[in-house]
N, C-alpha and C positions, 0 to 999 in steps of 0.2 A: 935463329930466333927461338927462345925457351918458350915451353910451354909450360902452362901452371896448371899442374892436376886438380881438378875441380877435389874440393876438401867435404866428404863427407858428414853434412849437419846432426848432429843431435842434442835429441830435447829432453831432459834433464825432468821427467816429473815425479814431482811431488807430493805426498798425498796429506792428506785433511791435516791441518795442525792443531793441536789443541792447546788453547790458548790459555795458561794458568796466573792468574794474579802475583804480580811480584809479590813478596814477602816485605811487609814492613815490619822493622824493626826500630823500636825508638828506647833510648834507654831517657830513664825518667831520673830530672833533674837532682839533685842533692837535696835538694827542700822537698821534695815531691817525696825521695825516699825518706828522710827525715819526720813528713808530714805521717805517714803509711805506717811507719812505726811505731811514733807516739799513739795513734788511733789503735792502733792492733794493741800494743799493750795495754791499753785503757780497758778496752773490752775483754779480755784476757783476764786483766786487772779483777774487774767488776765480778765475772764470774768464778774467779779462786773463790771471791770473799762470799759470793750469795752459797758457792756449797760448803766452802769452810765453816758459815753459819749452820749451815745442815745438820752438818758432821757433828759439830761442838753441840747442840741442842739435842742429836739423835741418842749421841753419848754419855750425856747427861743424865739424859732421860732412860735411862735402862734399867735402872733398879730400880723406879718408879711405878715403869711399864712390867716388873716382874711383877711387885707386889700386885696392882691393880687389875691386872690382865685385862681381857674384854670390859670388865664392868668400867673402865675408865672413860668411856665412848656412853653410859650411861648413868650412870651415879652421880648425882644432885649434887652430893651434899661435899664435904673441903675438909677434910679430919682425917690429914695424912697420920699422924701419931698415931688413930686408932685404927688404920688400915683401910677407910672406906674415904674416898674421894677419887672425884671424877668432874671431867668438864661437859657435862651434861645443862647444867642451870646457867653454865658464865656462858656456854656457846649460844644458848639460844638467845642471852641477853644480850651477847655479842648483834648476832643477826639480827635483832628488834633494832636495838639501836643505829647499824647500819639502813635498814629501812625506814626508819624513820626519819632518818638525814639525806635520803633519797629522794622519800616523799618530798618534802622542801625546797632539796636543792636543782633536782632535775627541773623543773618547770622555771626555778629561776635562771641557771645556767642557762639554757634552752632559752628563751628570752633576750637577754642579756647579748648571749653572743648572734641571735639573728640580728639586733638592734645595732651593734658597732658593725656586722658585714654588711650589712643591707640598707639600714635607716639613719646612721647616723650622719654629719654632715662631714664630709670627708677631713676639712682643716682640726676638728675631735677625733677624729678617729685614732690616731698615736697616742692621743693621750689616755682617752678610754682603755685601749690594748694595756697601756703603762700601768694603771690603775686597778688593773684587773692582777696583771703581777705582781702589783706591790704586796694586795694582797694575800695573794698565794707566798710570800715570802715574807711575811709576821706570823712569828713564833706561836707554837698553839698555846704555850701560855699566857698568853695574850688573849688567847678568845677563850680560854678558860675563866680567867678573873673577869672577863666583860659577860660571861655566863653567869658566873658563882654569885658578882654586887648585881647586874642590873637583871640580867632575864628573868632568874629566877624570881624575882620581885615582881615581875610583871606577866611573866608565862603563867603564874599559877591562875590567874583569872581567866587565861584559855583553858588549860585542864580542869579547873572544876565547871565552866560554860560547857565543854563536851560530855563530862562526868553526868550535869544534870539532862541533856538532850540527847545523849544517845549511849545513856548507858545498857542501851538493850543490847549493843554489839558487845560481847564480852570482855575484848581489851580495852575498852572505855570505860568499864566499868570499875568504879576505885570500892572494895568490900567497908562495910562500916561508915561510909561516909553519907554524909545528909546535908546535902548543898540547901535546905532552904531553913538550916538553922542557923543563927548567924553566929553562934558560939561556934561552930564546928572548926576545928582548926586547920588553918593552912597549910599547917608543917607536910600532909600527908599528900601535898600535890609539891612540892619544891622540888623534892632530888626524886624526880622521875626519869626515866628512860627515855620519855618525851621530852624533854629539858633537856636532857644531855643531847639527845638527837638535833632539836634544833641546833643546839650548841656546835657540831660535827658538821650540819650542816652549812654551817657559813665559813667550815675550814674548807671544805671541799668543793663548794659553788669556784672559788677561780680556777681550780682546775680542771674541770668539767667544761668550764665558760672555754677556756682556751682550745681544748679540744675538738670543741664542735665549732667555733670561730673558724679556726685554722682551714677546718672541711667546709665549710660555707663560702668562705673567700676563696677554693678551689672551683668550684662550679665552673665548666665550661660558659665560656662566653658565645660561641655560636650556638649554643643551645639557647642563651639568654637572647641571642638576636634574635632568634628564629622564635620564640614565643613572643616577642614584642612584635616582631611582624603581624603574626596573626592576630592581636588584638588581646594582649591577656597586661590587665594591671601590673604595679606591681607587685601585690600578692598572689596575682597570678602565676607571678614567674617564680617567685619566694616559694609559693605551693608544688607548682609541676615541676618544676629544676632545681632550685637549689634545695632544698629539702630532702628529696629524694638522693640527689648525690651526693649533701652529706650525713645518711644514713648510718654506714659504719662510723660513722666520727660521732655520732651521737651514743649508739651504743657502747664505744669502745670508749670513750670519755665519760659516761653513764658509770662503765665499770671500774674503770680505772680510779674513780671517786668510790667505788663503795669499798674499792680495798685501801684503801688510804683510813674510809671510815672506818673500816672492820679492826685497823690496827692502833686508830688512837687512842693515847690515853691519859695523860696529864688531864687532856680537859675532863675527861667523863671523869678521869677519879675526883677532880674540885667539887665534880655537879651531884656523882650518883652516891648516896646509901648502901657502902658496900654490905649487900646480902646477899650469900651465898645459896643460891636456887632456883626452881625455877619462879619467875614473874612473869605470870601470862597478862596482868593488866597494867599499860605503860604507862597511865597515869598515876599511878600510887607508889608513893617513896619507895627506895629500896629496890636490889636490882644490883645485877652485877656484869661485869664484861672482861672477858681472859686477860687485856693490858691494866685493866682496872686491879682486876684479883695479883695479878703480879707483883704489881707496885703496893699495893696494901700487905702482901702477905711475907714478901720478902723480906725483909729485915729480922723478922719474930720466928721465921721457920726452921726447921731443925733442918741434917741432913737428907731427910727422907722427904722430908720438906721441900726443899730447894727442888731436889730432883723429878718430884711432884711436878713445880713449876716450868721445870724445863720441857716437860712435856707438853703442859699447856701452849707453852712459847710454841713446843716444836708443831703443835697441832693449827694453831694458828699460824705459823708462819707457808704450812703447806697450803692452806686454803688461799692466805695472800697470794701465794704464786699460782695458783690456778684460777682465781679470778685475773691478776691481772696476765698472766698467760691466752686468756681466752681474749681479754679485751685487744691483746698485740695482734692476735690471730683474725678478728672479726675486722681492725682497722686496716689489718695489710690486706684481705680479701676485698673490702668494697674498696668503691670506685674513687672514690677521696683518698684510699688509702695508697692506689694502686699509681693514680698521678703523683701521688706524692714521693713514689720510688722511681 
């Protein structure tokens, strides 16, 4: 009879494994890669042409910026031929005019777009949205000639009402005029800075409006439950929540309208008196802005001329991009901005 030798066991261990995640790997569809590419080229696109503008303006402007040197950044006055001109008087009338289209439009945008996120009845609400872009996409020629026949006809009754009630503030005040003569004429309140401002402003009110729309209809919703829990109206909640988160959408659409304003000009040149200088009071005709001065001087200007203006361009179009630079920066930072990536 066999015997079977007992087969000696062993155990086989093992120590700690570590467990790593398979690798996925997906290759993205033909349209997907299609889609990827057009987007990439667009923006690619976009930015050849914002510094190929750079370039062409900076180049331009060189023998402009020889002649003028520093005093270019100070000098009033616009007499390239005789060697003194600077954008000193159009910059500042530039920035009046943009603040005074600020003045206006912030409060209405601001309005406007709490009223279609919050209060309007939701079956209007598309079409509000709609109407607000229509807006923003008629030609500023358009609110040029609707400045130049009706406002001015009818603004001047507010600029000389502020001229007589508060001409103690100094930009309210119009020199040589005497509101309670009734000969005095009205010419010297029509193409003011204030005029054109409003004018600026209702190009810029939809774009502002949509801005801070956008961030309003972002507000969390359990925030908005949790305030209605406790007992808060609804401007209660309009005040502690949605306002607060969309902050950055106020500011960032705030700014993104004053460079829009800072760069129009069809309409101002309809409205304003081009005078080359400074205008420290925005009621009284006359008055100038760098797209304004552009367009007025270019046809008549020499070589030295042009070059002049390319500078102006180049100087204004750096502050464009640093205004709206900052507004891109302040929208992606807050909290409207941040769910919205």
């Amino acid at each position: 009879m066999e015997t079977v030798a007992p087969v000696a066991s062993t155990t086989v261990e093992t120590g700690p494994t570590t467990r790593r995640p398979r690798p996925f790997a997906s290759r993205p569809e033909r349209s997907d890669r299609i889609f990827r590419g057009v987007a990439t080229a667009g923006g690619v696109t976009v930015l050849v042409v914002m510094i190929s503008v750079g370039l062409f303006l900076a180049l331009r402007s060189v023998e402009a910026l020889r002649v003028a040197r520093l005093g270019f950044l100070t000098e009033e006055l616009w007499e390239p031929d005789a060697g003194h001109f600077g954008i000193a008087g159009v910059m500042l009338g530039t920035i009046a005019t943009g603040l005074v289209a600020l003045a206006f439009a912030l409060p209405l945008a601001f309005g406007t777009a709490l009223f279609i996120a919050e209060y309007a009845p939701r079956r209007f609400e598309r079409t509000l949205i709609s109407l607000v872009d229509l807006m923003a996409a008629v030609p500023s020629v358009i609110y040029g000639l609707c400045g130049a026949f009706f406002l001015q006809n009818h603004l001047w009754t507010v600029s000389q009402a502020l001229s007589t009630y508060a001409s103690w503030i100094p930009v309210f005040d119009v020199p040589g005029a005497n509101p309670s003569d009734p000969l005095d004429p009205v010419t010297q309140y029509k193409s003011s800075i204030f005029i054109a401002g409003t004018v600026v402003a209702l190009m810029v009110t939809p774009i502002m409006c949509s801005v801070m729309r956008e961030a309003f209809s972002q507000a969390p919703l359990g925030e908005r439950e949790a305030a209605i829990g406790l007992g808060a109206t609804r401007w209660g909640v309009v005040r502690s929540v949605v306002i607060p988160f969309g902050r950055g959408g106020i500011i960032g659409g705030t700014m993104l309208g004053l460079g829009r304003a800072l760069g129009e000009t069809i309409a101002v040149y309809m409205i304003l008196s081009l005078v080359v200088g400074i205008q420290p009071h925005i009621l009284a005709s006359g008055g100038s802005t760098v797209s304004a001065l552009i367009a007025g001087r270019y046809g008549e200007s020499t070589h030295l001329g042009i070059s002049a203006l390319m500078a102006a361009g180049l100087a204004l179009f750096v502050i464009t991009l640093i205004v709206n630079f900052a507004a891109a920066s302040i929208v992606a930072r807050s909290r409207s901005g941040a769910e919205s990536t």
